[in-house]
C-alpha positions as CSV (number, residue, x, y, z in Angstrom):
1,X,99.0,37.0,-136.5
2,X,96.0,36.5,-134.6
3,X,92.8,38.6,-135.5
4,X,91.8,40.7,-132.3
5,X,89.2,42.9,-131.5
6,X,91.4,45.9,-130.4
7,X,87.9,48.3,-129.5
8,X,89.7,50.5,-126.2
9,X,87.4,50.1,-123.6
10,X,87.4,52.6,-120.6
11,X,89.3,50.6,-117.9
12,X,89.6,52.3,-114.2
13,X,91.7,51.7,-111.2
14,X,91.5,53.7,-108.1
15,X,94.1,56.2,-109.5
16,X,94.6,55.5,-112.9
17,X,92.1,55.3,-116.2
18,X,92.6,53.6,-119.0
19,X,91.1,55.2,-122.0
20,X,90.9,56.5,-125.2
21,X,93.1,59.2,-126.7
22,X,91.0,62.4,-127.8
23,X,91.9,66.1,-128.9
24,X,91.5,67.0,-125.2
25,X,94.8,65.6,-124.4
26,X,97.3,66.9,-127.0
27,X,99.2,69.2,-124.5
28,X,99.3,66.7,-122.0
29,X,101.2,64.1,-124.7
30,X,103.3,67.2,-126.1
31,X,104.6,67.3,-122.4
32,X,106.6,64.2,-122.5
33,X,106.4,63.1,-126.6
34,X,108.3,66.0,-127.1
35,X,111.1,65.2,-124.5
36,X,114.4,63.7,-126.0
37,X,114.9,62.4,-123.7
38,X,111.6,60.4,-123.8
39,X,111.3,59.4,-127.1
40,X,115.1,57.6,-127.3
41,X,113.9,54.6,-127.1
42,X,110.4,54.6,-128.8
43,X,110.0,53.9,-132.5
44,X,109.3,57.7,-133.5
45,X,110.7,61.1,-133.3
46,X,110.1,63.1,-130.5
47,X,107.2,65.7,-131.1
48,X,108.9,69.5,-132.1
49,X,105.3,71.1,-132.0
50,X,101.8,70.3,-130.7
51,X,100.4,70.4,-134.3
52,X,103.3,67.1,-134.0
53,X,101.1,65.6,-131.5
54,X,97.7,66.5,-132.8
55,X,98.5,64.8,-135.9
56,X,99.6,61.9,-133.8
57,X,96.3,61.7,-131.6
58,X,94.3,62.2,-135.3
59,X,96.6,59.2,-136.5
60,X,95.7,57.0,-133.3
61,X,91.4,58.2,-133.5
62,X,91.8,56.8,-137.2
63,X,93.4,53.9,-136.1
64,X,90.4,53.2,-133.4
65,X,87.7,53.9,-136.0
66,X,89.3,51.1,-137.9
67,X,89.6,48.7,-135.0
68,X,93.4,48.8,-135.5
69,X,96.3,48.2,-132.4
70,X,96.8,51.6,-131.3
71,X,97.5,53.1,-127.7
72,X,94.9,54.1,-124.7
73,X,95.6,56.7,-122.7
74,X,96.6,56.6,-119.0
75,X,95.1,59.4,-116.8
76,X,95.5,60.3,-113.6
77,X,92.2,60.3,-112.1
78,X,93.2,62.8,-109.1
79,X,94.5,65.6,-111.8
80,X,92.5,64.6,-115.4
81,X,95.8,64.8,-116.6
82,X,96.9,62.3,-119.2
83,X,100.5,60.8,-118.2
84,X,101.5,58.2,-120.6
85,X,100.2,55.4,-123.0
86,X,100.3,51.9,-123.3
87,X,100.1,49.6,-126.4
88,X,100.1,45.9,-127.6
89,X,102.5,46.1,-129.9
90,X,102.4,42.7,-131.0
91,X,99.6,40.0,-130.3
92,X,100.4,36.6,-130.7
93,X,98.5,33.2,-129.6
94,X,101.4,32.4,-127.0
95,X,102.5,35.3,-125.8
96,X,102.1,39.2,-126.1
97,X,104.4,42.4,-125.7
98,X,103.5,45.3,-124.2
99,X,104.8,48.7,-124.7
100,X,104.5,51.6,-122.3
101,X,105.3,54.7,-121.5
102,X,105.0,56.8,-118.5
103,X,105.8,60.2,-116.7
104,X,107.1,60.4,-113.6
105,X,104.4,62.0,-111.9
106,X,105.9,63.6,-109.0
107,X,106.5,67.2,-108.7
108,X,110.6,66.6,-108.1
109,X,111.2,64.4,-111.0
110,X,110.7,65.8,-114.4
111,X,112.2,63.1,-115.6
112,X,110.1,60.7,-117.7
113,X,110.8,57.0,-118.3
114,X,109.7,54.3,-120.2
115,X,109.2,50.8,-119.7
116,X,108.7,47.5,-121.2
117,X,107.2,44.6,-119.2
């Protein structure tokens, strides 16, 4: 496997930021980590109690102080909220895969979804 440097930087669009995950946002991930319906298809369990999710976020800081793969944040910019991650989950010279996953947003669906591309 190729060696990349996987430093998150702060990326911005007009509605979304791409960033870092922090302490800040463990009730915002325990929204939709612990969903079942959610976490089906990811490769973890879905998250039974926030201390669940602020071990994961403690996991993911370590894994950015060692310049490791690990997920960036996705945050509304409108709301501050955080609303999903994304992550390379493998990095090869030819061709990458990216793993995401994302909450519906709107007020209706409380549904959330995940996708691959």
């Amino acid at each position: 496997m190729k060696s990349v440097n996987f430093n998150v930087p702060k990326l911005e669009t007009d509605r979304l930021m791409l960033r870092k995950l922090n302490l800040g946002d463990i009730e915002d991930m325990h929204t939709y980590t612990s969903s079942i319906e959610v976490t089906k298809y990811v490769p973890f369990p879905n998250h039974k109690s926030l201390a669940d999710t602020e071990a994961f976020i403690h996991y993911v800081m370590e894994q950015y102080e060692n310049n490791k793969t690990a997920p960036w944040g996705i945050e509304l910019k409108e709301s501050g909220k955080l609303i999903g991650t994304i992550e390379y989950v493998s990095w090869e010279p030819a061709h990458h895969i990216e793993g995401r996953i994302l909450k519906r947003v709107a007020e209706k669906q409380k549904r959330a979804f995940m996708l691959f591309c």
